[in-house]
Each structure stands twice: as structure tokens, then as C-alpha cells.
N, C-alpha and C positions, 0 to 999 in steps of 0.2 A: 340605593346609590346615594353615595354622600354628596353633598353641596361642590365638593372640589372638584371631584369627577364629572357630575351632571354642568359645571362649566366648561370644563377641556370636551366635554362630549360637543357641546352647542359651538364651539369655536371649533372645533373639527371637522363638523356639520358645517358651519359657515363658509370657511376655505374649500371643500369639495362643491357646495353649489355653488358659488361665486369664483373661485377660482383664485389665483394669490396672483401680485403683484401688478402691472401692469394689463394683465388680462381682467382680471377680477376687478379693475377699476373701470376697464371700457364696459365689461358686462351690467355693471353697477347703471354708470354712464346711457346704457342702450335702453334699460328698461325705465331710468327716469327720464332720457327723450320722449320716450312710448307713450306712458301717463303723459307728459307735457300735451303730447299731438294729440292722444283722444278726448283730452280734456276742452283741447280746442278745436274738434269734429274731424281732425284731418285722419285719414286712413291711408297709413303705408305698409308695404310688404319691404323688408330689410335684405338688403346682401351686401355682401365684401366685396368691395372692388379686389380685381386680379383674380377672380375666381371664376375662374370656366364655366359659363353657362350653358344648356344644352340648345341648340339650335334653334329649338321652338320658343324660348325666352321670351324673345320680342312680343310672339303673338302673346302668350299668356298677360304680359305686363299690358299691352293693351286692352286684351278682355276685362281685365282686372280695372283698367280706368275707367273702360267705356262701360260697363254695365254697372258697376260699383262704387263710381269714385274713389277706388282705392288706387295709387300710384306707385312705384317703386321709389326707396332711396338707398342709395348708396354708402358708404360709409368706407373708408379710406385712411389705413395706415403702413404706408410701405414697406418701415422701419421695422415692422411687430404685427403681420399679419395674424396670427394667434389673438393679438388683442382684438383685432378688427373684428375675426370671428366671434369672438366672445362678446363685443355689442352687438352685433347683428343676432346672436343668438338672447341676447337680455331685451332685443327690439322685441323680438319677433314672439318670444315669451307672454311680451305684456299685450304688444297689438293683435296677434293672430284670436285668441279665445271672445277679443272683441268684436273681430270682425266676423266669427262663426257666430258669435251671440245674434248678428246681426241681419246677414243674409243666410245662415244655414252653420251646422254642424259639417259638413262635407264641401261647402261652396269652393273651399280653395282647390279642393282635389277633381271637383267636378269641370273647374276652370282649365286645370292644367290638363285635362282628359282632351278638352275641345280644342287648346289652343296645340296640344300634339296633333288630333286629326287633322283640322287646318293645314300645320304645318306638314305632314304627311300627304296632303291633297294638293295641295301647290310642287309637288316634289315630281308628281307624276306626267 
């Protein structure tokens, strides 16, 4: 493959993992917050405001403080919810594989496993 092509291939590459325009800047934006907070110890689990969360939420965000100190943030653009997704997805990219390095390869699924029974046991 010539030099010319092997560019347009990487900048094509580029735009499909990052995303164009205001999306691909917030994604940009999510994963260099990420690096910023682990650099400085903090551990967050990312979501978009305006987006439906399942009922059991709450608890999982608290197992997740109370055993890990890890905490939720939020992240909010009303104007361009897509972009919003799109840092929450470049947060979550760069903090999630640090916080499995951390407490476990499965910790966040094992979290959200306990924080459904919970909330399934309070229901009854």
C-alpha cells in the first residue's frame, strides 16, 4: 500500500473511532478528563445526563462508592446529546480497564449483579 493511501486509511480509522465533529470532540474531551482523574486517584464511572437509568442505579452507584471509592459523574449536553454519549463513552474507555486493573476483571459486573438483588429484595 502506497504512502497516500496508508494516510487516508489512518484518518479513516481516526473518524470511525473518534467519531467527527462535535461528537468526536466530546469523546476526545471524556478520555482526556479520565487520564486527568486517574492520574489524580479519583475513580468515576461516567453516564449522560437525560438517560434512563434502570431502577437499581442508585444502589449500584452506592456499592460502587461504598466498597471502592469509586463514584458516578455525570456529564451534560442538552443541545447534542450524541456528543454527551460520546464522552461518557471516551470516560468510561479510559477509567473502566483501570478500575478492573484494580479491584478485579468482573468487579463492575459483579457490582451491578448485587446492586439488582438488593434492589429486587427491597421490592418484595
Amino acid at each position: 500500500m502506497n504512502t497516500h493511501r496508508m494516510v487516508i486509511v489512518a484518518a479513516l480509522l481516526a473518524l470511525l473511532a473518534g467519531g467527527c465533529g462535535r461528537a468526536g470532540e466530546e469523546y476526545s474531551n471524556g478520555r482526556s478528563l479520565a487520564a486527568t482523574d486517574l492520574a489524580k486517584g479519583v475513580l468515576h464511572v461516567a453516564y449522560a445526563d437525560g438517560v434512563q437509568r434502570p431502577a437499581w442505579a442508585r444502589d449500584y452507584d452506592q456499592l460502587l462508592e461504598t466498597n471502592f471509592g469509586i463514584s458516578p459523574t455525570v456529564f451534560s449536553l442538552p443541545s447534542n446529546p450524541s456528543a454527551a454519549e460520546a464522552w461518557v463513552r471516551g470516560y468510561n474507555e479510559v477509567a473502566q480497564p483501570e478500575i478492573q486493573r484494580r479491584f478485579g476483571t468482573n468487579v463492575l459486573k459483579r457490582t451491578l449483579a448485587e446492586a439488582q438483588t438488593l434492589y429486587e429484595g427491597r421490592k418484595k
